[in-house]
C-alpha positions as CSV (number, residue, x, y, z in Angstrom):
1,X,66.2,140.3,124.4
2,X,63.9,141.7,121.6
3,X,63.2,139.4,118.8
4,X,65.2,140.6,115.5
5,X,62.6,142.6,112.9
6,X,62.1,143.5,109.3
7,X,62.3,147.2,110.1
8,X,65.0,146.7,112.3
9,X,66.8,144.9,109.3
10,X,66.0,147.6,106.9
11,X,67.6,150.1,109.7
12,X,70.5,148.7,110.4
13,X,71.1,148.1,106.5
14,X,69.9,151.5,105.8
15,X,73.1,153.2,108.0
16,X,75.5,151.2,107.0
17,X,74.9,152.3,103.3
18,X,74.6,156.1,104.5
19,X,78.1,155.3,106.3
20,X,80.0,153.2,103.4
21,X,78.7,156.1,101.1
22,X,79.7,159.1,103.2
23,X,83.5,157.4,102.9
24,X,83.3,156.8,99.4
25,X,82.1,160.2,98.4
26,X,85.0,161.9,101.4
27,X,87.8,159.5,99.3
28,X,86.8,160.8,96.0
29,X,86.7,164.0,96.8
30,X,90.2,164.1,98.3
31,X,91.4,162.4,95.3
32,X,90.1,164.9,93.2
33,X,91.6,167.6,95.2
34,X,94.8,166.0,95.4
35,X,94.6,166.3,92.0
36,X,93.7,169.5,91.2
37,X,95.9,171.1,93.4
38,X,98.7,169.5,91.4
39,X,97.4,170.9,87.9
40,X,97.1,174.6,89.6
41,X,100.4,174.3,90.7
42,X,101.9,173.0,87.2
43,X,102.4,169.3,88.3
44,X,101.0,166.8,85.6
45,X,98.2,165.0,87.3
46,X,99.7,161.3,88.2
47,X,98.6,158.3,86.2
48,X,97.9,156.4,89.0
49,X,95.0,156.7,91.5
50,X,97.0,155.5,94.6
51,X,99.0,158.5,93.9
52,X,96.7,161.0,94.2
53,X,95.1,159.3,96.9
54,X,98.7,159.6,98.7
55,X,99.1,162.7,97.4
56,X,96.0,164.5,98.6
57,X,96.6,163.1,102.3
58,X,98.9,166.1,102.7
59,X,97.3,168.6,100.2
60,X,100.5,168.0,97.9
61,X,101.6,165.4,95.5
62,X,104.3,162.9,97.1
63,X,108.1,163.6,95.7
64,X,107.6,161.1,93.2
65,X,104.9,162.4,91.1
66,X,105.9,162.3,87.6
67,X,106.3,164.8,85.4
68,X,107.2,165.3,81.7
């Protein structure tokens, strides 16, 4: 078994930041579209993130999005 290396520390660190990034950035951008589609279609956005989150899982708010 290869003995463990700086660069092969660097890699290894280096993909999981690419990884934990690329999930970050896919979760906002279905938030954000969760929560535009709710403006174009007259719904106040929701004051809370977990319900756009929720919300964008389907491409529609849930039925408890509140509105005023």
């Amino acid at each position: 078994m290869e003995p463990i290396t700086i660069s092969g520390l660097l890699l290894a660190f280096f993909l999981a930041t690419i990884s934990v990034d690329a999930l970050v950035t896919n979760a906002n951008q279905r938030v954000y579209q969760g929560v535009n589609q709710g403006a174009n279609h007259g719904v106040k956005p929701s004051r809370t993130l977990e319900d756009a989150v929720f919300g964008s899982m389907e491409g529609r708010f849930p039925t408890g999005v509140r509105q005023s």
